[in-house]
C-alpha positions in Angstrom: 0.0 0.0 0.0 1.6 3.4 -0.8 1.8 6.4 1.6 -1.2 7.8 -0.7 -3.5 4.7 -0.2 -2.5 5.0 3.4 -3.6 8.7 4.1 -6.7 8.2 2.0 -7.9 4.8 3.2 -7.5 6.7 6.9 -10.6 6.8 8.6 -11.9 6.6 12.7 -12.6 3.4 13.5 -15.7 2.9 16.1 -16.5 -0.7 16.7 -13.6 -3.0 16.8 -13.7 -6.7 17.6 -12.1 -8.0 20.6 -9.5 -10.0 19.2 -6.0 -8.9 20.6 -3.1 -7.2 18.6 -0.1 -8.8 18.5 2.4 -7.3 21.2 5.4 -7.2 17.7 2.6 -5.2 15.8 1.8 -2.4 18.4 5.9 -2.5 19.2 6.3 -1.6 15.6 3.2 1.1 15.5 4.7 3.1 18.6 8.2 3.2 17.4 6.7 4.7 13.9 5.1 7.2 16.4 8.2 7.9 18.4 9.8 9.0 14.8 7.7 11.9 14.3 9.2 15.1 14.1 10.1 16.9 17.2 11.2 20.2 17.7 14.7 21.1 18.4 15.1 16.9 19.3 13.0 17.9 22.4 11.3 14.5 22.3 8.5 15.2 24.6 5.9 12.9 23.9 5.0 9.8 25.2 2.6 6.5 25.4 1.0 5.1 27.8 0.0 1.8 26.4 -3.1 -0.2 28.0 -3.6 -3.6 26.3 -4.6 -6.0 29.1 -8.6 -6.4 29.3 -8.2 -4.7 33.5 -6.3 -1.8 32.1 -8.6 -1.3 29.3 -11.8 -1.8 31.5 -10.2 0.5 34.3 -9.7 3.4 32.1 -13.3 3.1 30.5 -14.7 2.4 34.3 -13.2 6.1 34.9 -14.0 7.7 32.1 -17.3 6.5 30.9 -19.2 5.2 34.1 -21.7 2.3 33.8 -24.6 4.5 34.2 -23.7 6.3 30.8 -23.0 3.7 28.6 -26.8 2.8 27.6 -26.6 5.7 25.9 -23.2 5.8 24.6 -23.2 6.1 20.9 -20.5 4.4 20.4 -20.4 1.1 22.5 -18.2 -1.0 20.3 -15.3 1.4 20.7 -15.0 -0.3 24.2 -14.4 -3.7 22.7 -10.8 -2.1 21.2 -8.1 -4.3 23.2 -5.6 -1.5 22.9 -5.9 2.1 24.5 -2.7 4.2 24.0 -2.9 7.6 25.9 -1.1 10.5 24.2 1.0 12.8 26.9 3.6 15.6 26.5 5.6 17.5 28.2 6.2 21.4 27.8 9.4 20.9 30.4 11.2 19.2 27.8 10.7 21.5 25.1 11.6 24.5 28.0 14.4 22.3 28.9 16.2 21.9 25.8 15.9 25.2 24.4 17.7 25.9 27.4 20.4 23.9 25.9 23.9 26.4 24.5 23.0 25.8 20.9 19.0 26.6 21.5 19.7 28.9 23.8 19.6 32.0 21.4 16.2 31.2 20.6 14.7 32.6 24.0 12.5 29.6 24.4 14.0 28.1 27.1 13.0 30.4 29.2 9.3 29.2 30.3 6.3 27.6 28.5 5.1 30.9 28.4 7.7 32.0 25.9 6.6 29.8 22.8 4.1 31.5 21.1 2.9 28.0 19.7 3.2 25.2 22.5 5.2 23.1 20.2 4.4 20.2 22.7 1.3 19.5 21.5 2.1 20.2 17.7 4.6 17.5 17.5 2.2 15.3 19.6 0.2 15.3 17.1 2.6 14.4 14.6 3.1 11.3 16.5 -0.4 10.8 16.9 -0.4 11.1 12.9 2.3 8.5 12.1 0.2 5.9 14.6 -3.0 6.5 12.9 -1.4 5.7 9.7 0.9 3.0 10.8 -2.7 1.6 12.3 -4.3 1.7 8.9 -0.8 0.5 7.1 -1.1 -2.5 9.3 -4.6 -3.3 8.4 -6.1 -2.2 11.9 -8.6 0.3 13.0 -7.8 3.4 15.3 -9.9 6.3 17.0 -8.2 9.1 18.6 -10.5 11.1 21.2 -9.9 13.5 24.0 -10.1 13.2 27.8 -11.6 16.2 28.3 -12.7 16.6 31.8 -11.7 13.2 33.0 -7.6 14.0 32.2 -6.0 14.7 35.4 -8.0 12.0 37.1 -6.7 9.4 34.3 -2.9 10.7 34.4 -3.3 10.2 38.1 -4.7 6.3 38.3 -1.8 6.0 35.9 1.0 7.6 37.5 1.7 9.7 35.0 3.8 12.4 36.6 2.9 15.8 37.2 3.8 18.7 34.0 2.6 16.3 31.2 -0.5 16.8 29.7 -3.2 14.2 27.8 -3.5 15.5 24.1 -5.8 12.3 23.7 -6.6 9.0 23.2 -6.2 6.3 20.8 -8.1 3.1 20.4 -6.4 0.2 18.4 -8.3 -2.8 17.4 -9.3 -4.7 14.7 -12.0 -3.3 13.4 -15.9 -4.4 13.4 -18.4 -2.8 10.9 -19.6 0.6 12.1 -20.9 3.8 10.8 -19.3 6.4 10.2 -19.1 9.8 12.7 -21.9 12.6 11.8 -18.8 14.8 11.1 -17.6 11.7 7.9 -20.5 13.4 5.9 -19.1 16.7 5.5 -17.1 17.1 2.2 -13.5 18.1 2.0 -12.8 21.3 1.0 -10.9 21.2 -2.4 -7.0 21.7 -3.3 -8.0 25.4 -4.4 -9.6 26.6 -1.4 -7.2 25.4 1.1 -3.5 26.6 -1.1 -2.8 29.8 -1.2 0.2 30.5 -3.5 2.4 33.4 -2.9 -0.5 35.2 -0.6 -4.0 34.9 0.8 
């Protein structure tokens, strides 16, 4: 399958079946993840990778009670076998700009001083190369947020304190499913989104 077939054949993936991924094939997927590009080297993300059936159900026990989930819309994205939760760290990116050949920069002085929290742009990078590595490997992936329930999951999980949750990513293999409300909504074309030489 080529990069192209990859990126188009990308989709969110919200039923899954609950047959395991093998531990080689989410190895593989998180070190495509850990490639993404990172600013300066800072490498400040990281994975938190639940794929035992307790560590899964814990996490869903947490963040979707058993009172809600009648009327959860989406009840086979708790079947996935595979939760990966998405943190990053402004310290690091601080931390290394504070390095003598970053220094110059003036970003490594506090968060504060990066007009765009690079943390969370690389993040997403990594978050990028998983989904497609998921979709590469013939797999099925949603990426969600923790809104609300983010400090309370970083806590059951020890994450420790100064990294943030930029989401959520279930891996599975996938089950059929319809698509988001949000799939209907055309892209817009080539000509609307380039803008050569100016607005």
């Amino acid at each position: 399958m080529s990069l192209r077939d990859v990126v188009v054949r990308r989709r969110m993936v919200r039923a899954f079946t609950k047959e395991a991924v093998a531990p080689e094939v989410l190895d593989g997927l998180l070190d495509l993840a850990r490639r993404a590009p990172s600013a300066g080297n800072s490498q400040g993300t990281a994975f938190v990778v639940l794929d035992t059936a307790d560590a899964v159900a814990s996490y869903w026990d947490r963040t979707l009670p058993a009172e809600r989930r009648a009327s959860f819309g989406w009840p086979g994205l708790l079947d996935a076998p595979v939760l990966v939760v998405v943190v990053c760290s402004a310290r690091a990116y601080v931390d290394r700009y504070s390095e003598p050949d970053k220094v110059a920069s003036g970003l490594g002085a506090d968060a504060d001083a990066w007009s765009v929290p690079y943390w969370y742009v690389d993040a997403g990078m990594a978050v990028e190369h998983l989904l497609l590595g998921v979709t590469e490997a013939g797999l099925g992936a949603c990426f969600f947020g923790l809104f609300e329930h983010e400090a309370a999951v970083l806590a059951s999980l020890g994450v420790p304190d100064g990294w943030r949750a930029v989401g959520t990513i279930a891996i599975g293999h996938p089950a059929p499913d319809h698509p988001g409300a949000s799939a209907g909504r055309p892209r817009r074309s080539l000509g609307d989104v380039v803008h050569r030489g100016r607005w």
